[in-house]
N, C-alpha and C positions, 0 to 999 in steps of 0.2 A: 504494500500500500504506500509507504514511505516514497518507493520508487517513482510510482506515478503523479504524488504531489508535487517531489520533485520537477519531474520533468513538466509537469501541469505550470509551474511556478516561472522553471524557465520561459516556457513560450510566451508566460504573461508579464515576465520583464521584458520579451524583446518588442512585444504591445507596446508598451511603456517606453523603451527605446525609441518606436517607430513616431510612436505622438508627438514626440518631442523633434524626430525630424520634420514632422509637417505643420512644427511650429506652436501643437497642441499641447498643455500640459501633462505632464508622467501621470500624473491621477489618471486622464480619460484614458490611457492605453489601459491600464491598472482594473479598471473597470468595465473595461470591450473584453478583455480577458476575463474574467470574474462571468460575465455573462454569457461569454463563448463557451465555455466549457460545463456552465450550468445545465443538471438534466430539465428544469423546467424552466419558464419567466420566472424573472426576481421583482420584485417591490423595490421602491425606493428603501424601505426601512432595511429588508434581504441586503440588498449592497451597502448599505451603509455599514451595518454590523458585518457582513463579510471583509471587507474594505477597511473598516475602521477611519473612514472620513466621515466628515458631518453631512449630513442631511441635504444643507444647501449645497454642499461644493459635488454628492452627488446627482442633486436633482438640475445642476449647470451643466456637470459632464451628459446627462444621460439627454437633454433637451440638444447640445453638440451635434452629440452620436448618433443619433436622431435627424438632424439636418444632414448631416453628411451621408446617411442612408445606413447607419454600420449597425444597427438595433433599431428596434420597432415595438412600438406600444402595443400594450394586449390589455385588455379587459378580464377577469379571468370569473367565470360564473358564481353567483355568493358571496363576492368580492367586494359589490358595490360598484364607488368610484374610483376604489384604490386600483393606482396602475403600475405596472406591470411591463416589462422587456424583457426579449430576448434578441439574442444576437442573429445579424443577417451572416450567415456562414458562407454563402455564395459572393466570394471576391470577384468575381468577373460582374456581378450583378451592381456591387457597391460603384466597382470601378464604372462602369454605364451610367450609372446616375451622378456620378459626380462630373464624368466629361458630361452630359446632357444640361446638367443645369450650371455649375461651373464655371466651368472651360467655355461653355459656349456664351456665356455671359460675359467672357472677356473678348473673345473673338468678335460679338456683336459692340461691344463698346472702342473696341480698336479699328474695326472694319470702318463704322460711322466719322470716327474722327480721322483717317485715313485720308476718305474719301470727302468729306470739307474740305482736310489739307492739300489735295489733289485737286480742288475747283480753287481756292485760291492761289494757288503752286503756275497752274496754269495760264493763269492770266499776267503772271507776275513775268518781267521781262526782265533776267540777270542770267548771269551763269551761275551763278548760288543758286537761283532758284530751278533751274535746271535739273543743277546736281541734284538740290531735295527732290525735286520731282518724280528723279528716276528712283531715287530711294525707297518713297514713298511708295510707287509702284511695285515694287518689289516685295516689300513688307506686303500690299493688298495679294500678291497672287504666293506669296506663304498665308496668311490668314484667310484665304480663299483654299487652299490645300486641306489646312485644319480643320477647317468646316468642314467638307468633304468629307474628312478622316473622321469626325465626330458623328458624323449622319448615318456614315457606315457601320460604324463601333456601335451607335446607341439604338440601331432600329436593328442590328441583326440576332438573331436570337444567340441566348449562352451556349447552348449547344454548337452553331457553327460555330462562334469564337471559338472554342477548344478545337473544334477540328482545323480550323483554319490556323492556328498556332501548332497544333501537330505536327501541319503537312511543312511550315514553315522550318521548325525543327528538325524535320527528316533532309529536309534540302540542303541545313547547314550542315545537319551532321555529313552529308554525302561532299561535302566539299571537301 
């Protein structure tokens, strides 16, 4: 048993690791972990006493983890109002929703201001504004790419993603 806490432990430090690369604090890895490995949803109270954080700073993380798609509220029958998470285990699933709403939210506010900078670039008569010009355009037809790559990524089902990283995989290994 010892064994498996262990190793349960690890994976939920490197949780914890990973938050902190995305900028998020160690607590919400702390607690994606805590929930990933639960056999049922947890309560806010459940986490808090598994965790040994307060109340608020779980009920901050779990509203997070939530936006970013990584766990999902449940109602649980008899329960009331009190709620309730468990973790989304399907990473290919999380990853879809965060380029969908995300990523594509930057794309759309870079595309917009691009594309003013491109109508006043134009009229403008220098070689600086040339130069930006062409810059400019270049930036639109990468964030014209992305969009592309995000349309494809977030409408295709999880299932093809895996096979289509498969076949990927087999092509590099073959080099």
């Amino acid at each position: 048993m010892a064994d498996a806490e262990t190793a349960r432990e690890r994976v939920i430090e490197g949780f914890e690791r990973s938050a902190e690369i995305y900028g998020l604090n160690r607590s919400y890895g702390r607690l994606y972990g805590i929930v990933y490995f639960a056999e049922e949803p947890m309560s806010l109270d459940d986490l808090a006493d598994s965790s040994g954080f307060a109340k608020s700073t779980v009920s901050t993380a779990m509203t997070e983890l939530e936006r970013l798609h990584m766990v999902h509220r449940r109602s649980m029958p008899g329960e009331g109002k009190r709620v309730f998470f468990e973790a989304e285990r399907d990473f290919w699933r999380v990853v879809q929703q965060f380029l969908d709403q995300e990523l594509r939210r930057e794309i759309d506010t870079m595309l917009r201001a691009l594309n003013e900078a491109e109508s006043i670039l134009e009229s403008a008569d220098s070689e600086r504004a040339a130069n930006d010009l062409e810059r400019v355009r270049q930036l639109q037809r990468v964030y014209a790419q992305s969009e592309r790559f995000v349309d494809v990524v977030t409408s295709a089902p999880v299932d093809r993603l895996r096979s289509a990283i498969a076949s990927i995989d087999e092509l590099l290994e073959r080099r």
